[in-house]
ROBAKOL-594128 format. One record per residue: residue in three letters; x, y, z of N, C-alpha, C in turn. Coordinates in steps of 0.05 Angstrom, whole numbers, plus 32768, in hexadecimal, padded with zeros to 4 digits. Example, Ala and Ser with C-alpha at 12.3 -4.5 7.8 and 13.67 -1.06 7.14 Angstrom:
<sites>
SITE, ALA, 8108, 7F8E, 809C, 80F6, 7FA6, 809C, 8108, 7FBE, 809C
SITE, SER, 8101, 7FD3, 808E, 8111, 7FEB, 808F, 8102, 8001, 809D
</sites>
This chain:
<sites>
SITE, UNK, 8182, 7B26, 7E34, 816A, 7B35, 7E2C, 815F, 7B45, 7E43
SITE, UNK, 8160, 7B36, 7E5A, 8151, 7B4D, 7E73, 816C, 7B60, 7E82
SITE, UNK, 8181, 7B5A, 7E75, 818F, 7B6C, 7E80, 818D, 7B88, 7E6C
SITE, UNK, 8188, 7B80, 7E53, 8189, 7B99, 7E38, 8173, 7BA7, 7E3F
SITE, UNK, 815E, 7B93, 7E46, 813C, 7BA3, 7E56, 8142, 7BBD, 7E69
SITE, UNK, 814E, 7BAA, 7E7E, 8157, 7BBF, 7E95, 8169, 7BD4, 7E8A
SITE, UNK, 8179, 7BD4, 7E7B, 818B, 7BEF, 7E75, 8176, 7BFE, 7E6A
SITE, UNK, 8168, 7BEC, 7E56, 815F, 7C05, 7E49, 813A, 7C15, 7E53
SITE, UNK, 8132, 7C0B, 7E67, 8125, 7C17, 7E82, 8129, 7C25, 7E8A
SITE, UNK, 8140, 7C20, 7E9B, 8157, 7C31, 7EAD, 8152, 7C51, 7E9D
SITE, UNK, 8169, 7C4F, 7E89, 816B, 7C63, 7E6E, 814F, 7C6B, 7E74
SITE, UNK, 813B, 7C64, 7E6B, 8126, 7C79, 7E62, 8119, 7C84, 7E86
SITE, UNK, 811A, 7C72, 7E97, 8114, 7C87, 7EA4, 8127, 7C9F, 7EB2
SITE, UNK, 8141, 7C92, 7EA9, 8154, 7CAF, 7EB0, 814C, 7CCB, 7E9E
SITE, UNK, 814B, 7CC1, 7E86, 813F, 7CD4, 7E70, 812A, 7CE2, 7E72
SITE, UNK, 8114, 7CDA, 7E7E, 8100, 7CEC, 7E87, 8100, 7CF4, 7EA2
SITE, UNK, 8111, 7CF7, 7EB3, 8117, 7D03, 7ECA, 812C, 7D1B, 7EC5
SITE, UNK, 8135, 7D14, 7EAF, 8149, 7D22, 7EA9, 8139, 7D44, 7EA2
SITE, UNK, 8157, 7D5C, 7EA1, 8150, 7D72, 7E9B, 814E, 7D76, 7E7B
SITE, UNK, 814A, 7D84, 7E6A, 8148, 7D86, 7E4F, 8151, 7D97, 7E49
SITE, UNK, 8160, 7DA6, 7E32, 8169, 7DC0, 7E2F, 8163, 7DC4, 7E0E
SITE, UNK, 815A, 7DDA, 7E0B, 8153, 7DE2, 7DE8, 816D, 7DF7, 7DE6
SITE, UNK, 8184, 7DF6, 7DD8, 818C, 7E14, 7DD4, 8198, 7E0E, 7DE3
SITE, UNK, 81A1, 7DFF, 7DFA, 81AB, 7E00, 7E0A, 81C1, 7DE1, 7E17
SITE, UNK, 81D3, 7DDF, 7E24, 81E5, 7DCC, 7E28, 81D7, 7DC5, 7E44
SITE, UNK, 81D2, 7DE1, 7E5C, 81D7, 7DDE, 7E71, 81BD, 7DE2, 7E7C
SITE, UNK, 81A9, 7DD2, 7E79, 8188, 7DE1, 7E85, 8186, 7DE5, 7EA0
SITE, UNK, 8178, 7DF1, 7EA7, 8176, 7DFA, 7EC5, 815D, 7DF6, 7ED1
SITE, UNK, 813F, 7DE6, 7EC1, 8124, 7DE0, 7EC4, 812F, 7DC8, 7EBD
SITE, UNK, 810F, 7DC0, 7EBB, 810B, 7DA7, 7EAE, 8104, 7DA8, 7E93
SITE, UNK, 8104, 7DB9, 7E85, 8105, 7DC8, 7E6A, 8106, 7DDB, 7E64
SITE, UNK, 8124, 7DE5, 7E59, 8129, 7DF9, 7E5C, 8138, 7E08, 7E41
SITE, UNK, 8125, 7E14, 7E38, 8126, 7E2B, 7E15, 8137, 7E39, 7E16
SITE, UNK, 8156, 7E3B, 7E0D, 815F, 7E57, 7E08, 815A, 7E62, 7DEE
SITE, UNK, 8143, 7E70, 7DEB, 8142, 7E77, 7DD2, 8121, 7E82, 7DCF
SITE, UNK, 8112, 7E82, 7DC2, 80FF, 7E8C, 7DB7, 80E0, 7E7A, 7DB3
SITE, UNK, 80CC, 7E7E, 7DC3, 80B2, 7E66, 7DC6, 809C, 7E74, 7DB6
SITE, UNK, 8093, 7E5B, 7D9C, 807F, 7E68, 7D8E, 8060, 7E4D, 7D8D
SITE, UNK, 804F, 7E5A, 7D97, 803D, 7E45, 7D95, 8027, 7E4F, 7D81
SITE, UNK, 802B, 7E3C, 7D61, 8014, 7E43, 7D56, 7FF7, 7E3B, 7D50
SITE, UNK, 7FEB, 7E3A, 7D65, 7FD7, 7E31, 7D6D, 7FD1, 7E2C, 7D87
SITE, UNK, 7FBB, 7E33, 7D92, 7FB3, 7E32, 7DB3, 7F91, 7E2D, 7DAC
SITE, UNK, 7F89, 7E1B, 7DCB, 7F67, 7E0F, 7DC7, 7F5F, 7E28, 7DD9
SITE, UNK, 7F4D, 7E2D, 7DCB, 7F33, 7E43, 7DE0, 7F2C, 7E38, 7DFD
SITE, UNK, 7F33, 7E41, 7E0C, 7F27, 7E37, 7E25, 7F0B, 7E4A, 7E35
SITE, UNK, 7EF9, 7E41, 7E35, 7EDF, 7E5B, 7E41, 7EDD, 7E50, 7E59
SITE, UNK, 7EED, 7E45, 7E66, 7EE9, 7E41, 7E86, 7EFD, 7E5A, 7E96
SITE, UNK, 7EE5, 7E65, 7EAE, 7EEE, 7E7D, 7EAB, 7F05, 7E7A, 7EC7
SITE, UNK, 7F01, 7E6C, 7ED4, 7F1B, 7E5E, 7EE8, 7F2F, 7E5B, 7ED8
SITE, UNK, 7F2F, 7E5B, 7EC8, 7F53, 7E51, 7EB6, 7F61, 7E6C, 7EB0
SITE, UNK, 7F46, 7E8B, 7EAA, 7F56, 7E9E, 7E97, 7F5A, 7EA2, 7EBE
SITE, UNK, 7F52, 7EA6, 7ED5, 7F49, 7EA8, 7EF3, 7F6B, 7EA4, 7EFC
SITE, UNK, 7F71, 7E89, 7EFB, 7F89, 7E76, 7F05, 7F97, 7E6C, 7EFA
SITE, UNK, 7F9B, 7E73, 7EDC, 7FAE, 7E67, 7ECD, 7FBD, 7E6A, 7EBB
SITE, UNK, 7FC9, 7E8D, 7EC5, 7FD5, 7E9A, 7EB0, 7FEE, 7E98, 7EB1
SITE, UNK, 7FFC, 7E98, 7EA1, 801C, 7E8A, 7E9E, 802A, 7EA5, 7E9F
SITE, UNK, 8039, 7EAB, 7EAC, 8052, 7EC0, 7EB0, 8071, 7EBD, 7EAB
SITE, UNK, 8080, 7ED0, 7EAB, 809D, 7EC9, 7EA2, 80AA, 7EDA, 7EAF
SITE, UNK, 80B9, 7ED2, 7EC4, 80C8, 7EE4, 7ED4, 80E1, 7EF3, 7EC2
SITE, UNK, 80EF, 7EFF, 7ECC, 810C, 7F0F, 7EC2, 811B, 7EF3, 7EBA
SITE, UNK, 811A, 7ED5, 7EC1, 8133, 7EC3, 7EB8, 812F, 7EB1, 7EAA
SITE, UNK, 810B, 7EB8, 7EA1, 80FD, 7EA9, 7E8D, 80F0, 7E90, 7E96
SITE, UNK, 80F6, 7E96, 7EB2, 80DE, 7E75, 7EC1, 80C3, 7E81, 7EB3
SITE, UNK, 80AF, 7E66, 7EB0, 80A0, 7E72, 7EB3, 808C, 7E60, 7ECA
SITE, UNK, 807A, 7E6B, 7ED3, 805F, 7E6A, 7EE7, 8042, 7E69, 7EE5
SITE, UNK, 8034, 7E63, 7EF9, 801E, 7E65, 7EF6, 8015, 7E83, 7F09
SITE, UNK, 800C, 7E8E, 7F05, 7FFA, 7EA0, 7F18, 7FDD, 7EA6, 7F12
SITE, UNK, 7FCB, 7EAE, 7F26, 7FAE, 7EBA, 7F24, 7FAD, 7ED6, 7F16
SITE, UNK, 7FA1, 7ED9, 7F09, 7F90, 7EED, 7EFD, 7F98, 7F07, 7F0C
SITE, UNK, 7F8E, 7F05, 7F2B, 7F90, 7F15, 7F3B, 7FAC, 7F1F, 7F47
SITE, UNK, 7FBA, 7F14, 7F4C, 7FD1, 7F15, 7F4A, 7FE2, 7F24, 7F37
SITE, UNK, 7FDD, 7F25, 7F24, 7FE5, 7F31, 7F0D, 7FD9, 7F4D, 7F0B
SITE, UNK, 7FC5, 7F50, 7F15, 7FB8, 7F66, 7F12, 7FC3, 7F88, 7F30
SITE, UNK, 7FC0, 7F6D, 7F43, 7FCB, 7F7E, 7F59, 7FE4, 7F81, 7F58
SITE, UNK, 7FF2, 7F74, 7F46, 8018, 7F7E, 7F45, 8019, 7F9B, 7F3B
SITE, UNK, 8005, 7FA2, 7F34, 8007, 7FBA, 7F1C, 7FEC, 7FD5, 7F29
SITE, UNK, 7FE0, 7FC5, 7F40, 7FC9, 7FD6, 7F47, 7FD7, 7FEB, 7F57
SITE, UNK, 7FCA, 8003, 7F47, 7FD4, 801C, 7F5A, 7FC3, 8023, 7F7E
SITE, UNK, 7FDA, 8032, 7F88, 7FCF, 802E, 7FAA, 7FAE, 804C, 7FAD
SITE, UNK, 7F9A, 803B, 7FB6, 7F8A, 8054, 7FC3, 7F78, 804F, 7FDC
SITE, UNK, 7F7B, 8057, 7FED, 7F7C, 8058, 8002, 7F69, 806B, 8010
SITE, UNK, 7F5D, 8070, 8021, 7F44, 807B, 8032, 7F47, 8074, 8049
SITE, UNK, 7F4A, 8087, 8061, 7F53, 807D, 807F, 7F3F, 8091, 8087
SITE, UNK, 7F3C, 8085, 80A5, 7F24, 8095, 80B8, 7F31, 8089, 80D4
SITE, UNK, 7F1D, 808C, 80E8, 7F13, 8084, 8103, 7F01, 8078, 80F6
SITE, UNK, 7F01, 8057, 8116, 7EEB, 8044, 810E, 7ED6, 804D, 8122
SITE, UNK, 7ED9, 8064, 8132, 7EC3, 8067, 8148, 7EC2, 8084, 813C
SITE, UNK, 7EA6, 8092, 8140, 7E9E, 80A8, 813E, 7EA0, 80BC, 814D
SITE, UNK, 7EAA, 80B2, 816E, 7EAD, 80BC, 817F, 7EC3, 80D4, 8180
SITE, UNK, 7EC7, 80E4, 8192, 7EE4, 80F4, 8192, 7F01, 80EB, 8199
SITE, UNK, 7F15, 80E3, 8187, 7F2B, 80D6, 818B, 7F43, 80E3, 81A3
SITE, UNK, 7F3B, 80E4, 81AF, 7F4D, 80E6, 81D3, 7F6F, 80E4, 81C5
SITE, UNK, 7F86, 80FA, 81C9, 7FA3, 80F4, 81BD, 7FB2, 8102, 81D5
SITE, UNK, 7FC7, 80F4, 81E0, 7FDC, 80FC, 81F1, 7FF4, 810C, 81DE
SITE, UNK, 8001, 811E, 81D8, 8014, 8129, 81C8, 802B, 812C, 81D8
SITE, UNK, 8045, 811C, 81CF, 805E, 8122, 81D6, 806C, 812D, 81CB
SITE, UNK, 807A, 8141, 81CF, 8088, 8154, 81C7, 807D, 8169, 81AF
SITE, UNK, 8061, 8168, 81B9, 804F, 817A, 81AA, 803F, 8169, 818E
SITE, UNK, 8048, 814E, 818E, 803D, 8141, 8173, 8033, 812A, 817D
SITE, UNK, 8027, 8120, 8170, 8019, 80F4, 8171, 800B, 80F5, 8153
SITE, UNK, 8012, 80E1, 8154, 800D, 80CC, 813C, 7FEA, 80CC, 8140
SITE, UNK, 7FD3, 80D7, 812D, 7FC5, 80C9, 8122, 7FBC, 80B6, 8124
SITE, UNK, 7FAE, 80AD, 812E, 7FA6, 8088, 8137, 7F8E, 8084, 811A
SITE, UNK, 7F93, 808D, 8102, 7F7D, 807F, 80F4, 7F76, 8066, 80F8
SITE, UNK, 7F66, 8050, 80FE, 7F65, 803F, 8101, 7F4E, 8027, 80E9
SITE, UNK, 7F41, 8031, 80DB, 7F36, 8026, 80C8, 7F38, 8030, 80AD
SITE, UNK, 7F36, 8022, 8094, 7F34, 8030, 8074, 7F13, 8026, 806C
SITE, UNK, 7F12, 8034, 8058, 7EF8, 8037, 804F, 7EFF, 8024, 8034
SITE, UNK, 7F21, 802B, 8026, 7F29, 8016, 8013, 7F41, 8015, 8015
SITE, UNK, 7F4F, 8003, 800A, 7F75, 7FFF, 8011, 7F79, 7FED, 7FFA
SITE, UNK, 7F7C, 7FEB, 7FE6, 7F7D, 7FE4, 7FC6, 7F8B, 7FD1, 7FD0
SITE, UNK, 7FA9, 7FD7, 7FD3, 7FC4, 7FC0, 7FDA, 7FC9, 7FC1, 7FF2
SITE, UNK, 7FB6, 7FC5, 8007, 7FBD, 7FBC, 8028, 7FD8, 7FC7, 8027
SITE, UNK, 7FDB, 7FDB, 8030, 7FF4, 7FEB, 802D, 7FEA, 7FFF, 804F
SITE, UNK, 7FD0, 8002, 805D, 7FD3, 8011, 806C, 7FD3, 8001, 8088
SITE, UNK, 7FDF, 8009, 80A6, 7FE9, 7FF3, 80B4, 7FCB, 8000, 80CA
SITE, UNK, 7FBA, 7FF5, 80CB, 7FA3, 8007, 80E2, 7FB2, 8008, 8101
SITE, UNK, 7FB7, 7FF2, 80FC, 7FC9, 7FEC, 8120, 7FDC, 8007, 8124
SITE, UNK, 7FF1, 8000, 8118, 8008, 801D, 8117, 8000, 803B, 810D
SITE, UNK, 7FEC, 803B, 80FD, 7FE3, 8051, 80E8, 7FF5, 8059, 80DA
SITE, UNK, 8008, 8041, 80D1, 801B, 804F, 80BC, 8010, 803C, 809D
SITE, UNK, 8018, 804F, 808D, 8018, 804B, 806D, 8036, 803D, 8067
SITE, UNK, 8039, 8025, 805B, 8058, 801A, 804C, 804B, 8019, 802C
SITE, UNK, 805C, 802B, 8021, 8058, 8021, 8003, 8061, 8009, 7FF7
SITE, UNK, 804C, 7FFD, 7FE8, 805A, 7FE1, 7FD7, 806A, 7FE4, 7FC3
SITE, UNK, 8062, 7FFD, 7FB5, 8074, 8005, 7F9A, 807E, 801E, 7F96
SITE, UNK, 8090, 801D, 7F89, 809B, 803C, 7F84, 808D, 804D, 7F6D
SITE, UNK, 8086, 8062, 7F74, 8073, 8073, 7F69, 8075, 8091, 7F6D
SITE, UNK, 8060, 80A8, 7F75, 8052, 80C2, 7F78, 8043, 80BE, 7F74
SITE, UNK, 8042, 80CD, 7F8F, 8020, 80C5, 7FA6, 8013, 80DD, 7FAB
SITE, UNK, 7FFA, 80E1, 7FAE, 7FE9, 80F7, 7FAD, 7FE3, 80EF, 7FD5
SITE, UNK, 7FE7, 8105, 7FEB, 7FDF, 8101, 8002, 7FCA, 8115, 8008
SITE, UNK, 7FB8, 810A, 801C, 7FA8, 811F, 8026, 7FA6, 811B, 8042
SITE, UNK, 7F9C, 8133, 8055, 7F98, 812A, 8073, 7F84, 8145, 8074
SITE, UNK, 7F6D, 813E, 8082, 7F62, 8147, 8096, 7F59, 8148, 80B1
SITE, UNK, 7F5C, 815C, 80C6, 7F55, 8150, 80DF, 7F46, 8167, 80E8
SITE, UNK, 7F37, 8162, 80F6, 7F1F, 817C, 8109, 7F1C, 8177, 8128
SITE, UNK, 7F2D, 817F, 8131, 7F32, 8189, 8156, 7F1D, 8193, 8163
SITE, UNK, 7F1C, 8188, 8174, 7EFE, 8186, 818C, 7EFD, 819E, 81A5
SITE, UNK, 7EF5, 81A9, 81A6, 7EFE, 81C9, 81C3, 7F18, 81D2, 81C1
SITE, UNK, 7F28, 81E1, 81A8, 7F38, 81E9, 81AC, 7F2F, 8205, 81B4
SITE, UNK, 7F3D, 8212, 81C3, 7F40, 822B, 81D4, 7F4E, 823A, 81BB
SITE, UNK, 7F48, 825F, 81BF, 7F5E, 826D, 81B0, 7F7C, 826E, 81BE
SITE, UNK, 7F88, 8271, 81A8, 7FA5, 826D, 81AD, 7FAA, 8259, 81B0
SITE, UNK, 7F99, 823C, 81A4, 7FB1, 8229, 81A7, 7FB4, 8225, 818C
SITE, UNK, 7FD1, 821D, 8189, 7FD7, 8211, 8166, 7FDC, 81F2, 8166
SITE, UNK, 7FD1, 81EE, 815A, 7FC6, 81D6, 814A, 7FC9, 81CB, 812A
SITE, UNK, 7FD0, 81B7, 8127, 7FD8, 81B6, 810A, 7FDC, 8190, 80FD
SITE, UNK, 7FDD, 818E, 80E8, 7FE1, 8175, 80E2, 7FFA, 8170, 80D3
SITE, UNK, 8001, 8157, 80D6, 801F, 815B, 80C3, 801B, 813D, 80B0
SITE, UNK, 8035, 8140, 8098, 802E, 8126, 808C, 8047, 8125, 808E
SITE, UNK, 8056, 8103, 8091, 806A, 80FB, 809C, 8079, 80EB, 807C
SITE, UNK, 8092, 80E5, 807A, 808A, 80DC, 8069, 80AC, 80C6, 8075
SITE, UNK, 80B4, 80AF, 807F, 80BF, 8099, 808C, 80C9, 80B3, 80A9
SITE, UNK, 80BB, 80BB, 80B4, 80BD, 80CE, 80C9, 80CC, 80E4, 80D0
SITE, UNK, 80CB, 80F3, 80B5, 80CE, 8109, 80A8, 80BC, 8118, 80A4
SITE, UNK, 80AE, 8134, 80B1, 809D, 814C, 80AA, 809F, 8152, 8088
SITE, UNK, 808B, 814D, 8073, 8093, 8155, 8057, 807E, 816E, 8057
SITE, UNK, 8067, 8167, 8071, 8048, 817E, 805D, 8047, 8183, 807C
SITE, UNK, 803C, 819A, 8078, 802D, 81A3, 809E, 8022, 81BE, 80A0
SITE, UNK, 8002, 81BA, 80A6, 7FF9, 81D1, 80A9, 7FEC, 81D5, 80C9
SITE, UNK, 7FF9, 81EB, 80C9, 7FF7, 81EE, 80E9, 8001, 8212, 80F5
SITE, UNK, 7FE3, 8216, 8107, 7FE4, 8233, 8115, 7FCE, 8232, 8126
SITE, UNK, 7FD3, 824D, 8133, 7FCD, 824A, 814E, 7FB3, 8257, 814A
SITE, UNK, 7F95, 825B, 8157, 7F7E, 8261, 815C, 7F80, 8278, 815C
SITE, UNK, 7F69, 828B, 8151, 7F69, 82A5, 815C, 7F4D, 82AC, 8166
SITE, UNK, 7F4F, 82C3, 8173, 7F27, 82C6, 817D, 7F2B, 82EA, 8176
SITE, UNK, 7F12, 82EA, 8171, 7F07, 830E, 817B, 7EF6, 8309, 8192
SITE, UNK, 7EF4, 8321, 8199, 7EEF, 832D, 81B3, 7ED7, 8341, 81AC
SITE, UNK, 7EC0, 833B, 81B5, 7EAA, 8345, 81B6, 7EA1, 8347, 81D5
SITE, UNK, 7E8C, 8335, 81D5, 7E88, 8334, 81FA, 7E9A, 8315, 81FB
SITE, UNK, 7EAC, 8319, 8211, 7EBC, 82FE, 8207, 7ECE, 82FC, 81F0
SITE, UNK, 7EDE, 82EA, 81F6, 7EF2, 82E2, 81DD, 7EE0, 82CA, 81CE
SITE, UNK, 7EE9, 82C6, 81B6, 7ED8, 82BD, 819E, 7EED, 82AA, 818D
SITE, UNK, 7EEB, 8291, 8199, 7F0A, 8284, 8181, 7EF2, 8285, 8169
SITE, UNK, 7EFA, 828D, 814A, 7EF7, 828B, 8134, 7F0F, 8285, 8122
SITE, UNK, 7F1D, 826E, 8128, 7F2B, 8264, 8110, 7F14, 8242, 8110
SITE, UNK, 7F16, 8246, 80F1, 7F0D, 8226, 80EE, 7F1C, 820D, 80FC
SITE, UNK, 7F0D, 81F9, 810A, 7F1D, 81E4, 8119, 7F2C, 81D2, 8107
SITE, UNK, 7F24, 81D5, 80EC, 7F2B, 81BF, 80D7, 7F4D, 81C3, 80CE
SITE, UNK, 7F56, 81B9, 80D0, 7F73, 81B4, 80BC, 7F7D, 8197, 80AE
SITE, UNK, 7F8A, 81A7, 80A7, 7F8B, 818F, 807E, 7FA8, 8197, 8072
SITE, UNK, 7FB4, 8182, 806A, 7FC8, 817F, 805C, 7FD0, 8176, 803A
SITE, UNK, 7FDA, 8179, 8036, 7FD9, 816D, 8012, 7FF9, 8171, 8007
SITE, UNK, 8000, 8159, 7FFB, 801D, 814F, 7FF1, 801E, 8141, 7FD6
SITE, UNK, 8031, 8144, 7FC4, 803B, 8130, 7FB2, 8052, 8121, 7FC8
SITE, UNK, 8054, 810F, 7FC5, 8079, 8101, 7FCB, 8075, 80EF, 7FB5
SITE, UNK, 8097, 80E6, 7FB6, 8096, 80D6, 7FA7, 80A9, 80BF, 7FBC
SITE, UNK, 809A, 80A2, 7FC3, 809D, 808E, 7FD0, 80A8, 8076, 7FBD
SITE, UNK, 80C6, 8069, 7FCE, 80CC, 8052, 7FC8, 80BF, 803A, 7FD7
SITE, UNK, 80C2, 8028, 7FC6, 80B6, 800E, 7FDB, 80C2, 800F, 7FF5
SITE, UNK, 80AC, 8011, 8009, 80B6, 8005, 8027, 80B5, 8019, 8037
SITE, UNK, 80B5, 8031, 802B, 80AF, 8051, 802F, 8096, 8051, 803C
SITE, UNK, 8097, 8064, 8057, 8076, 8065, 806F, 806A, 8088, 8065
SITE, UNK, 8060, 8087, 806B, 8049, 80A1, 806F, 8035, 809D, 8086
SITE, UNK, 803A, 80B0, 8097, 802B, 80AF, 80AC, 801E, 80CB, 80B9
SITE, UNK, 800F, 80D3, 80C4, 8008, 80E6, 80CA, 7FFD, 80F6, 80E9
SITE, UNK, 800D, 810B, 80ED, 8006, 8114, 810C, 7FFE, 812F, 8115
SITE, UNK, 7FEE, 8131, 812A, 7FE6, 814E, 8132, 7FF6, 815B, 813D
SITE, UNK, 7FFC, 8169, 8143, 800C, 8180, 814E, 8003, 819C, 8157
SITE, UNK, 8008, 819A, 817A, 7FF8, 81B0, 8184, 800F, 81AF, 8191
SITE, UNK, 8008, 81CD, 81A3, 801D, 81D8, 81BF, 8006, 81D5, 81DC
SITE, UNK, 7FF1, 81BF, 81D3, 7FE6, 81AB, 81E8, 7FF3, 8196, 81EC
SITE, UNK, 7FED, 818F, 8217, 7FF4, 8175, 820F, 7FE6, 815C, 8209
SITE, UNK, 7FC4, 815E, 8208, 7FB3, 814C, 8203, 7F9C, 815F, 81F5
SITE, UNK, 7F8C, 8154, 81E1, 7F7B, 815E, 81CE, 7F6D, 8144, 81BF
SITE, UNK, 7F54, 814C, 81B5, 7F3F, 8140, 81AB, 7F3D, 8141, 818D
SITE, UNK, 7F33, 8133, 817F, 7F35, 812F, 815D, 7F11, 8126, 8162
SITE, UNK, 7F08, 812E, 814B, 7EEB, 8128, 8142, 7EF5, 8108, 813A
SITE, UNK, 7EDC, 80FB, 8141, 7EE6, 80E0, 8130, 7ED4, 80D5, 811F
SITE, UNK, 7EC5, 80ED, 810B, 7EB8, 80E4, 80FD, 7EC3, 80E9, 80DB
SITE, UNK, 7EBD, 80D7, 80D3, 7EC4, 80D1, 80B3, 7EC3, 80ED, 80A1
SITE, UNK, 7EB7, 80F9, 80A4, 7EB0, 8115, 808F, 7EC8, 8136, 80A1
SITE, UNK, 7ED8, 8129, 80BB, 7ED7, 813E, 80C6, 7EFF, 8130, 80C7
SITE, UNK, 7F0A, 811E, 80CF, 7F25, 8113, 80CD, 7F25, 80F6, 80B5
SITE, UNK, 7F34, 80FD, 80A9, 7F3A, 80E5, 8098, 7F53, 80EE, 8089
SITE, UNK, 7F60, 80D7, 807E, 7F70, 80DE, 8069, 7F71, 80C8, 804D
SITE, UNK, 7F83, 80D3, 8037, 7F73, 80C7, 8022, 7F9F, 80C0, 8016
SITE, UNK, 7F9D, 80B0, 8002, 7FB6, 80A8, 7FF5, 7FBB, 809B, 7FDE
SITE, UNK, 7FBB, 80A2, 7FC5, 7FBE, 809E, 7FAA, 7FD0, 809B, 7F9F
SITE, UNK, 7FD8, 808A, 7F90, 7FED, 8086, 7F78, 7FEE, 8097, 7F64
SITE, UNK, 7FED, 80A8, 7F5B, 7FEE, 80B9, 7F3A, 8001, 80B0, 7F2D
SITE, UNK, 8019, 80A7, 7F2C, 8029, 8093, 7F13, 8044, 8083, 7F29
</sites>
């Protein structure tokens, strides 16, 4: 009798350790449906941590999961983005071989943390077409110097507006070109894809305004 006990113990707890398979010979969970899940009937839950942290997902192999609310939402959130200078001051730039990188260093917003402030580069998280913008406004440029901004796109020139100063001559020469230049792009970016952006003069050191309304650039998802 305690040996029939013990087998049949044994047995049941092999049985519930065990894998299960519906539809199936070979399960690969610990319950595992090949086929079709219909539940008719579900309890109302109004605790709002559960709709928050407790939404069930189903990958491509039919696991399914738990994930947050949030999570779910940012898989699908499109990128927008707002870059500046964090000082107001005038941004001081060394130029090699007539170009440097932009040091944006703060956002105003970054939806999916997609912009790097340290490097000043942009990595896209998803593949898309992207709306770019750049502005920058140069501090004592002289006539005749050219000046310009470019938009990069994995360190590739795609956008670039850029020329040289001109002045009239009254008493004195007179630079009258606006200091401001600005760029504007569609691309269309795969994941992992940078965007970055740089000035470009035939100086070898030059000044950038570093206020918010005068350099910034901006970066949108459109589909």
């Amino acid at each position: 009798m305690k040996k029939t006990y013990l087998f049949f113990l044994i047995f049941n707890i092999s049985f519930m350790h065990a894998q299960v398979g519906i539809g199936t010979t070979n399960p690969t969970a610990d319950f595992d449906i090949n086929g079709t899940l219909r539940v008719r009937t579900t309890n109302t839950n109004l605790n709002e941590s559960a709709a928050k942290d407790s939404i069930l997902v189903s990958d491509n192999l039919g696991n399914i999961a738990r994930i947050s609310s949030k999570k779910v939402i940012e898989s699908h959130l499109k990128t927008f983005i707002k870059g500046n200078f964090s000082s107001g001051s005038n941004v001081a730039l060394s130029l090699t071989s007539n170009t440097s990188i932009i040091p944006f260093n703060i956002t105003d917003f970054d939806t999916n943390s997609e912009f790097n402030n340290t490097t000043h580069v942009y990595s896209a998280k998803q593949d898309g077409i992207y709306s770019v913008y750049v502005q920058i406004r140069g501090s004592g440029l002289s006539v005749a110097t050219n000046f310009g901004v470019q938009i990069l796109k994995n360190g590739s020139v795609i956008s670039q507006n850029s020329f040289a100063n001109i002045g009239i001559t009254i008493i004195g020469t007179i630079n009258v070109t606006p200091p401001i230049r600005n760029s504007q792009t569609l691309v269309q970016l795969n994941t992992g894809d940078t965007i970055q952006f740089n000035v470009v003069s035939n100086l070898l050191n030059l000044s950038l305004l570093g206020t918010d309304e005068d350099c910034y650039f901006t970066i949108h998802q459109v589909r």
